[in-house]
N, C-alpha and C positions, 0 to 999 in steps of 0.2 A: 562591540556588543552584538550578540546574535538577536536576529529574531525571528522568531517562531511562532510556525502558525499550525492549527491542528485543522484541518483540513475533509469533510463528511463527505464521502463518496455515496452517492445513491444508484438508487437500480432503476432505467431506461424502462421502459412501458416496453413491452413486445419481446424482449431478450430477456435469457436466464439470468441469475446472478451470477453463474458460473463465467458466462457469456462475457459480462459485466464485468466482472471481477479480472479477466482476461484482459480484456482491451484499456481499461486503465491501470492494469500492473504493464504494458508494453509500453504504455502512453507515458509512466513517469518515469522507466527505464530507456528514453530514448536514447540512444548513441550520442545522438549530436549534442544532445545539452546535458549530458551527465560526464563527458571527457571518454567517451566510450566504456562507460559502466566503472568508470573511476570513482564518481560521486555516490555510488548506489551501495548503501549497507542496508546489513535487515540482524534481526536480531528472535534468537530462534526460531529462521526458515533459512531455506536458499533463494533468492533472487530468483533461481532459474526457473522452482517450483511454487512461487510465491501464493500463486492462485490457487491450484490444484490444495496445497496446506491449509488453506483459509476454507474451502470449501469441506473438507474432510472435518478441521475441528468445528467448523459450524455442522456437521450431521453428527460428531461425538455431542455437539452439544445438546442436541434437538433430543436423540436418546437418549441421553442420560438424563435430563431434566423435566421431559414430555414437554417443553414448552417450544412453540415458537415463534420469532421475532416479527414484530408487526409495523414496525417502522419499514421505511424505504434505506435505510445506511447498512449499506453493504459493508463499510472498511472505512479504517480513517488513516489518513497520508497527512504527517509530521514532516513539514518542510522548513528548514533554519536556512536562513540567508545571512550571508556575513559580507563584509566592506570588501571590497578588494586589497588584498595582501593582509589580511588584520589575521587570517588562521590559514596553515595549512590542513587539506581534507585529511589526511592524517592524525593531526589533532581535533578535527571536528569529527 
């Protein structure tokens, strides 16, 4: 059985969100502990531009709404850990 955790990224006092946004999209795309980008799926973005995507629909969103967010949560990271050998990444 997986389990899943939803995971509130914030924004650092002194640095952009973009800044922010940046350094923990490379921090949870690490090579080492992803099987060299083996574990890393995304779903309507690319991995590569993952940040850049998130910062654009956050200025569609500011425009088109006139509103904007006043909390510190930048992004949220959905991490599932499974038993060893119980799924292949594949099927997860």
């Amino acid at each position: 059985m997986a389990a899943t955790r939803l995971i509130a990224l914030h924004k650092n006092k002194g640095k952009s969100v973009a800044a922010c946004l940046k350094s923990r999209t490379d921090y949870v795309q690490n090579p080492d502990k992803t099987q060299q980008g083996e574990l890393v799926s995304s779903y309507e973005c690319s991995p590569l531009t993952v940040d850049e995507e998130f910062m654009l629909s956050k200025r569609q969103y500011e425009l088109m709404t006139g509103r904007r967010q006043k909390s510190d949560v930048i992004a949220y990271q959905i991490r599932q850990s499974f038993k060893p050998g119980e799924i292949t990444a594949e099927e997860a």
